[in-house]
Structure formats: C-alpha cells, structure tokens
Backbone as JSON Lines, residues from 0, in Angstrom:
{"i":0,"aa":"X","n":[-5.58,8.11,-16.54],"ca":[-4.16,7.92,-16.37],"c":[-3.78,6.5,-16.82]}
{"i":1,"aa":"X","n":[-2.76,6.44,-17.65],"ca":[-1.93,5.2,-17.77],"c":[-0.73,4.7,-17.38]}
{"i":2,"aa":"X","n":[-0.36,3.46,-17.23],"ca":[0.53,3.04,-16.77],"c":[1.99,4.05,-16.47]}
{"i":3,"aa":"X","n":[1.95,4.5,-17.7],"ca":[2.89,5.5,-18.3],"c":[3.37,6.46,-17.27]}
{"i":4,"aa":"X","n":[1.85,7.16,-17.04],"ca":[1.91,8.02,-16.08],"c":[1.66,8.44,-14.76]}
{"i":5,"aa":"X","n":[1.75,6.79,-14.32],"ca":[1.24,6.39,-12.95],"c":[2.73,5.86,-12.07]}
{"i":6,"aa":"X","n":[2.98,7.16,-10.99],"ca":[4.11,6.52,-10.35],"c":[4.49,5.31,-9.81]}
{"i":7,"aa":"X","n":[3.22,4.48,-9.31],"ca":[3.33,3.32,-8.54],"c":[3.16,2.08,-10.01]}
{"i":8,"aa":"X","n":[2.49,2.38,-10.86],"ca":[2.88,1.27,-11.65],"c":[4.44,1.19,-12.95]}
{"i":9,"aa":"X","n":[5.07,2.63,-12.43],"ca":[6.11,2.45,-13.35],"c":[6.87,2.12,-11.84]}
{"i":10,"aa":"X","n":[7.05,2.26,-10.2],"ca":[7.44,1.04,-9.76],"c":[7.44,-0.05,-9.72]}
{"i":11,"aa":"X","n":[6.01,-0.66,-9.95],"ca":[5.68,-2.3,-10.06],"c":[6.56,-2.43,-11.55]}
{"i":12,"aa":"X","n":[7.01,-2.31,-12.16],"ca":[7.53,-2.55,-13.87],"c":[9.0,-2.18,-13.66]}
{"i":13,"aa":"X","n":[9.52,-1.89,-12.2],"ca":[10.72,-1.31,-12.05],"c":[11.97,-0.48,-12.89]}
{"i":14,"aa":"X","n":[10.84,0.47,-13.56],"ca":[11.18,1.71,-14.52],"c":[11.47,2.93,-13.18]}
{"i":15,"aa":"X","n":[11.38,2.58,-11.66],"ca":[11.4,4.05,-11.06],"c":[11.81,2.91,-9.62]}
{"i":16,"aa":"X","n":[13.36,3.3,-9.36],"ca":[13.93,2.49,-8.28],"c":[13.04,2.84,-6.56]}
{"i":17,"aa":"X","n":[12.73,1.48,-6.07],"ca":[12.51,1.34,-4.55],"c":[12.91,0.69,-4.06]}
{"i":18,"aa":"X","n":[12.76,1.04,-2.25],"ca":[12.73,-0.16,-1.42],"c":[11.74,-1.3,-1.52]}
{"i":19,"aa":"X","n":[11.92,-1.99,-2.55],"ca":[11.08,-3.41,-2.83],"c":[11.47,-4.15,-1.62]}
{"i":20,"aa":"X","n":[10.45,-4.35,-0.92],"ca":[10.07,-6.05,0.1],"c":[9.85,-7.23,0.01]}
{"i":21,"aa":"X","n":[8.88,-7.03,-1.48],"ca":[8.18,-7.85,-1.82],"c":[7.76,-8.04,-3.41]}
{"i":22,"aa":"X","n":[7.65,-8.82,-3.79],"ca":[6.91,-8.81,-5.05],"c":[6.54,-10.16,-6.06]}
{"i":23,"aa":"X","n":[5.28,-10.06,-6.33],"ca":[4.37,-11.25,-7.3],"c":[3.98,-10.89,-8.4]}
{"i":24,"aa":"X","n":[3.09,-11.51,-9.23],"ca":[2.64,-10.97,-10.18],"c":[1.59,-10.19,-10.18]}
{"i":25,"aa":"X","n":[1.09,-10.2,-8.83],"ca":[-0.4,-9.09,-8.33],"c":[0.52,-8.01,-7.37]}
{"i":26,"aa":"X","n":[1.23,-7.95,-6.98],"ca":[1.57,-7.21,-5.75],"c":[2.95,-7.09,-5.38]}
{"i":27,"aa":"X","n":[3.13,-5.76,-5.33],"ca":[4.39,-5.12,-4.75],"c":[4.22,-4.27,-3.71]}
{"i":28,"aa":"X","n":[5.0,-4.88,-2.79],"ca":[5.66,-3.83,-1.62],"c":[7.13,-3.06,-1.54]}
{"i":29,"aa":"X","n":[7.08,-1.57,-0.76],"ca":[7.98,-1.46,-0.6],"c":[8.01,-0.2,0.36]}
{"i":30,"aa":"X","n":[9.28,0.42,0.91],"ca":[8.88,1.31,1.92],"c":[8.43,2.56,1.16]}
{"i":31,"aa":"X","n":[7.58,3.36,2.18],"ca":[7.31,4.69,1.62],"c":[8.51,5.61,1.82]}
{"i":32,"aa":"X","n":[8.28,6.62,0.21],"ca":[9.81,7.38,0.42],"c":[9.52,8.75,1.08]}
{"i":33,"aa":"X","n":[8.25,8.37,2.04],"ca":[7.73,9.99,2.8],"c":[7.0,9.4,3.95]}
{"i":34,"aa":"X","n":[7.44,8.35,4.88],"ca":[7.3,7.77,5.65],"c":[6.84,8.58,7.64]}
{"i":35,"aa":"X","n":[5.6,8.22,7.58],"ca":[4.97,8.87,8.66],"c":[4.65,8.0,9.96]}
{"i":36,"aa":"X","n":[5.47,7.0,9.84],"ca":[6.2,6.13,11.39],"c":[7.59,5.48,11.11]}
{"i":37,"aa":"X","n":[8.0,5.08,11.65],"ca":[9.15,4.63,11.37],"c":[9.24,3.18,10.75]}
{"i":38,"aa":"X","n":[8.18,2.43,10.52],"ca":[8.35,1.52,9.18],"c":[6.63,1.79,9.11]}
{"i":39,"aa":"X","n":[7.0,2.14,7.81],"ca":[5.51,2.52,6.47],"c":[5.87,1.75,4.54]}
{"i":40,"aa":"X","n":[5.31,0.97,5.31],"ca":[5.47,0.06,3.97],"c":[4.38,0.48,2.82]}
{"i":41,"aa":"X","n":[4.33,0.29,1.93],"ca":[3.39,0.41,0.88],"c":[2.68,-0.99,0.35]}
{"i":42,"aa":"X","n":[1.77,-1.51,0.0],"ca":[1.13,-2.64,-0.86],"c":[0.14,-1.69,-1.81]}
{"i":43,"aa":"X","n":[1.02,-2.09,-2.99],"ca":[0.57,-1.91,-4.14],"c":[0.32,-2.81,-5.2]}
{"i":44,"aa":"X","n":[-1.5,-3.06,-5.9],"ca":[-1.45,-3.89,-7.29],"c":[-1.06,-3.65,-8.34]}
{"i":45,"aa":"X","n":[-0.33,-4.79,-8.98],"ca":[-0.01,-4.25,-10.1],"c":[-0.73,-3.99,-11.41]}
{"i":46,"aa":"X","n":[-2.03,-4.36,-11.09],"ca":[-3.28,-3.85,-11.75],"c":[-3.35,-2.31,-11.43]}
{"i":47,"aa":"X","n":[-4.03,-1.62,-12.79],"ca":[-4.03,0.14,-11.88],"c":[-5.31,-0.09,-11.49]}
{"i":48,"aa":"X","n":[-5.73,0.42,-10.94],"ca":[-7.16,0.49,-9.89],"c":[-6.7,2.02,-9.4]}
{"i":49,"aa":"X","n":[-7.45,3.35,-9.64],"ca":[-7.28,4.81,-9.41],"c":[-7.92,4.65,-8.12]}
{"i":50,"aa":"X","n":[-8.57,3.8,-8.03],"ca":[-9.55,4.55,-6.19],"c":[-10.54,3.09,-5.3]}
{"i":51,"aa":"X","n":[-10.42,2.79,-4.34],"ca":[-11.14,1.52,-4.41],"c":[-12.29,1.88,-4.25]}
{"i":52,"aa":"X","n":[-12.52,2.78,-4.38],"ca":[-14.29,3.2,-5.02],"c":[-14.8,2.42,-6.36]}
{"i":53,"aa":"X","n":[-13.06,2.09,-7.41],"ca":[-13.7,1.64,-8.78],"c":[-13.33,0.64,-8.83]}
{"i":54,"aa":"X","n":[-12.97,-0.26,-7.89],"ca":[-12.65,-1.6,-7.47],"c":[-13.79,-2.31,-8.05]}
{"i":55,"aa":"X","n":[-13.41,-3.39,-8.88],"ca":[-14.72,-3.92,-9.43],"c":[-14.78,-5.08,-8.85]}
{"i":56,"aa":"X","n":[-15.93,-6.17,-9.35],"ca":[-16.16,-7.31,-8.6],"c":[-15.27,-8.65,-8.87]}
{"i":57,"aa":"X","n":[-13.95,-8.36,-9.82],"ca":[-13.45,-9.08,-10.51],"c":[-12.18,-9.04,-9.81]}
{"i":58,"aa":"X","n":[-12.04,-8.05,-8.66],"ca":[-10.52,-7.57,-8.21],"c":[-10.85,-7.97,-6.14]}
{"i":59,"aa":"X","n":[-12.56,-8.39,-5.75],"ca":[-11.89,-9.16,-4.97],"c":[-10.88,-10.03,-4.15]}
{"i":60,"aa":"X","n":[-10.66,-10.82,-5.17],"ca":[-9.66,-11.9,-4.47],"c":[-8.58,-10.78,-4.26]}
{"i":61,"aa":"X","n":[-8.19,-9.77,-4.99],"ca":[-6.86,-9.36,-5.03],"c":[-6.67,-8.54,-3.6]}
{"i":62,"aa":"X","n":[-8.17,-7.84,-2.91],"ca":[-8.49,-6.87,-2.3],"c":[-7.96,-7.96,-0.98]}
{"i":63,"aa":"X","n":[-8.33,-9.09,-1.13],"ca":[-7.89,-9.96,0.59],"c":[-6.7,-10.12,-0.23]}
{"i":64,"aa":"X","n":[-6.08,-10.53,-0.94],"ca":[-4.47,-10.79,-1.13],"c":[-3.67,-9.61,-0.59]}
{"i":65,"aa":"X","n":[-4.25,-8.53,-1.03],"ca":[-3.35,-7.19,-0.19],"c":[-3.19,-7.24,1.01]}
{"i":66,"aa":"X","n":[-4.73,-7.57,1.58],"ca":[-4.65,-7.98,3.52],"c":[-3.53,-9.1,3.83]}
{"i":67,"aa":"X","n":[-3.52,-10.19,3.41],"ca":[-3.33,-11.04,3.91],"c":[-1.58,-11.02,3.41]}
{"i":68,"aa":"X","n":[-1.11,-10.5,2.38],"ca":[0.27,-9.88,2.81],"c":[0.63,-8.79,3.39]}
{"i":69,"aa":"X","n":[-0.12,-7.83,3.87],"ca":[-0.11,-6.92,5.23],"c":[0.26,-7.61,6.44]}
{"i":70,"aa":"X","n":[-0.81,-8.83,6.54],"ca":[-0.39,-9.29,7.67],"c":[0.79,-10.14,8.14]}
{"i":71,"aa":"X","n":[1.26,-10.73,6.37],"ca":[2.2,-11.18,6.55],"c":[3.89,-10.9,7.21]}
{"i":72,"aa":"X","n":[3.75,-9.28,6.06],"ca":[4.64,-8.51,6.63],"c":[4.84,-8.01,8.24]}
{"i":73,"aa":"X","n":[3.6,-7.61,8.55],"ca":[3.55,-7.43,10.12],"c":[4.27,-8.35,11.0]}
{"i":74,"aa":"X","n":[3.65,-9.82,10.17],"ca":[3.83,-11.01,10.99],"c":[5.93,-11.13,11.68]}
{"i":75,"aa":"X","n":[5.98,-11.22,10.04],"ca":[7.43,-11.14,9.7],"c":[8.46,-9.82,10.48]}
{"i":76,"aa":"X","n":[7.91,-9.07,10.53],"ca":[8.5,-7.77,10.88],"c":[8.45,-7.67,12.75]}
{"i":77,"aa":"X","n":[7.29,-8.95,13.05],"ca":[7.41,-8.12,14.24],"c":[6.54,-7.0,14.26]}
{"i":78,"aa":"X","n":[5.92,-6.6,14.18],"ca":[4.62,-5.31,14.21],"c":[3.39,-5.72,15.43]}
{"i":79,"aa":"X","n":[3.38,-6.67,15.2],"ca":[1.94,-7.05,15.83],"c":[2.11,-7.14,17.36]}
{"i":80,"aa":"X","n":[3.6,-7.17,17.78],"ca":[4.09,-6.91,19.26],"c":[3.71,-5.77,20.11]}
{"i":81,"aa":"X","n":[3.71,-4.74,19.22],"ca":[3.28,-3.64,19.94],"c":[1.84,-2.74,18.99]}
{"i":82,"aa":"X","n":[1.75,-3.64,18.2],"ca":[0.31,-3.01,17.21],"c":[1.07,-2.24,15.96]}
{"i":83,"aa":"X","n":[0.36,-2.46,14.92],"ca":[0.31,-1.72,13.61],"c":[-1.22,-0.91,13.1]}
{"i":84,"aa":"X","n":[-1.34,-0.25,12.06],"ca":[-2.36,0.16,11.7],"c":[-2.45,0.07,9.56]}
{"i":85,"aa":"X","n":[-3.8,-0.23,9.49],"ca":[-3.47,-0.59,7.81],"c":[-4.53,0.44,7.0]}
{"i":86,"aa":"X","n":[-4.09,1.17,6.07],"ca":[-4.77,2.17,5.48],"c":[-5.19,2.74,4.61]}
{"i":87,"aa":"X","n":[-6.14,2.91,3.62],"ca":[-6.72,3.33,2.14],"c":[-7.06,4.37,2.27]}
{"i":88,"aa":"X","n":[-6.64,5.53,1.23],"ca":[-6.9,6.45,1.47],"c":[-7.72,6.62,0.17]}
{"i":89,"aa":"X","n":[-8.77,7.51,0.37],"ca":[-9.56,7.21,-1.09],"c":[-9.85,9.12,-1.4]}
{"i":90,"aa":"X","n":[-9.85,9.84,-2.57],"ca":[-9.94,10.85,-3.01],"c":[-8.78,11.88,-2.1]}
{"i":91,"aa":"X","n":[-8.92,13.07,-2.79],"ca":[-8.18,14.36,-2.01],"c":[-8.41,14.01,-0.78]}
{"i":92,"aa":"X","n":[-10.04,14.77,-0.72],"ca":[-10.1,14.75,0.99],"c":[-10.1,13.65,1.51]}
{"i":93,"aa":"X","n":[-9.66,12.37,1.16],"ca":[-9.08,11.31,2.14],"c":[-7.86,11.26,2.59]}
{"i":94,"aa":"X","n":[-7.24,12.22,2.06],"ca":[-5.34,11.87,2.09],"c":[-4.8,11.65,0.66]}
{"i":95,"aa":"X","n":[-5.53,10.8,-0.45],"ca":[-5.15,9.86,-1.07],"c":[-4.14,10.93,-2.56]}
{"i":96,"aa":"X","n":[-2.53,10.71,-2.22],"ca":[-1.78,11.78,-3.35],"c":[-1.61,10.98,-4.36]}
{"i":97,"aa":"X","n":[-1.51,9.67,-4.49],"ca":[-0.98,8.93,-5.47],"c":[-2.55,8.17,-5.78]}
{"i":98,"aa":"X","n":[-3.0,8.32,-7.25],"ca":[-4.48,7.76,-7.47],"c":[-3.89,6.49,-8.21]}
{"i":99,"aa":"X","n":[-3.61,5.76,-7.58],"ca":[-3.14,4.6,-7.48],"c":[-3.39,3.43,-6.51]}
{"i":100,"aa":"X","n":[-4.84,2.63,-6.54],"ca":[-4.8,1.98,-5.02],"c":[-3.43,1.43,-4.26]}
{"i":101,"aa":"X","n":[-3.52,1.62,-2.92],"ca":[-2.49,1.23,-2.26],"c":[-3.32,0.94,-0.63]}
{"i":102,"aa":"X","n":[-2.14,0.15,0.07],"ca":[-2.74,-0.1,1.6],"c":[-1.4,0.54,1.79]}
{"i":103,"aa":"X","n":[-1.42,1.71,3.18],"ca":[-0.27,1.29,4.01],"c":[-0.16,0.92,5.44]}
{"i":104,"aa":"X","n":[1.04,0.57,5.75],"ca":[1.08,-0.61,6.79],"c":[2.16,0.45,7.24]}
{"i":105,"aa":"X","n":[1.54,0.62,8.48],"ca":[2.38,1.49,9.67],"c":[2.59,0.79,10.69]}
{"i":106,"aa":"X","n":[4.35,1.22,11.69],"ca":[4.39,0.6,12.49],"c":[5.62,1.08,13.23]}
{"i":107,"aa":"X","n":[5.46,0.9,14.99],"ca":[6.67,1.67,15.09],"c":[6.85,2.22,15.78]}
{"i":108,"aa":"X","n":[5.55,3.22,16.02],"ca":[5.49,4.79,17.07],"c":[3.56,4.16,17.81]}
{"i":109,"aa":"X","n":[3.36,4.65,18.48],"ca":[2.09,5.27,19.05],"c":[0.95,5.49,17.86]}
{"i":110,"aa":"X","n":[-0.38,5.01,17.27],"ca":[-0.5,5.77,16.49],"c":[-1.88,6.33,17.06]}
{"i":111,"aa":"X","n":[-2.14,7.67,16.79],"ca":[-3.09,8.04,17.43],"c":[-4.38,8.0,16.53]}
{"i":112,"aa":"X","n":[-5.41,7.92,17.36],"ca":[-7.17,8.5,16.73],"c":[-7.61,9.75,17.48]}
{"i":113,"aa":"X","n":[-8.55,10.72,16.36],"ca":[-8.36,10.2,14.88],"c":[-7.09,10.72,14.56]}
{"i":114,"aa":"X","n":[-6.57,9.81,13.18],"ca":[-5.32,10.32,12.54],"c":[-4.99,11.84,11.97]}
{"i":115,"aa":"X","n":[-6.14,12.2,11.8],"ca":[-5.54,13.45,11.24],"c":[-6.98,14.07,10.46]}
C-alpha cells in the first residue's frame, strides 16, 4: 500500500478532513471518527509503517515520540484524573482495520479487562 491508498496518511497530507489536535512533521493526532469512549484520540506517523511488527530499528525514537505525546495529550486533557488506556493493535486478529500504525488514547468511561 501507498500513501495514495492509505487513509491515515492521506489525513497526515490533509487530502481527507479531521479532527486534528495535533500535528509535526512526525505525528498527527486527531479524534477517532468511530470512537469507543468518549474521547479516543488517534496518534498517527506520518511515516507509513503497515504494522509495528515492521517497525524497524531506525523508527525508534519515533515509537517513544508517539508515547510521550500520548501522555502529553492525557496530561493536557485531564485523562490521567480518572485513568486512560493506550493501544496498538497489530493484524486482523488484533483489532487492527486501518494497516497503518497508530496508538489510541482512550478516555472517559470505565475501561474494562480484557477489552474484548
């Protein structure tokens, strides 16, 4: 898959309108438009990376940059008052619909284990 035909990087290139939060030259946030608490943000690179299975050794730094604006947002948002949860979903049977790495950052409701 290419850029072309990758939903989350024709958001990062803002060819496909969102709730943008955030955005750098590595990383965009924004809410999910199928949201499963009542704030579900997205962090997405703007590198394509299909699975962090193929995360290479060169995309480190980027892998804590995603954390560490997770936490930012939390920080900012208020999340961490009553707890959040942060999440990769990797192949089908992980969840994962968009083969596009992403974290999401839930927050909001109760969240239970296991998820699902």
């Amino acid at each position: 898959m290419d850029r072309q035909d990758c939903v989350f990087c024709q958001i990062a290139d803002k060819n496909i309108n969102s709730d943008m939060i955030y955005e750098d030259e590595d990383l965009v946030a924004f809410h999910d438009i199928n949201p499963q608490a009542p704030s579900h943000i997205l962090i997405v690179p703007r590198k394509h990376i299909a699975h962090l299975s193929t995360v290479e050794d060169e995309d480190v730094p980027l892998l804590g940059k995603m954390l560490v604006l997770a936490r930012n947002i939390a920080k900012e948002n208020h999340f961490g008052e009553k707890g959040f949860r942060i999440a990769l979903n990797e192949g089908k049977d992980g969840g994962q619909t968009i083969f596009h790495l992403h974290m999401h950052l839930l927050s909001g409701r109760r969240l239970m284990w296991p998820p699902g």
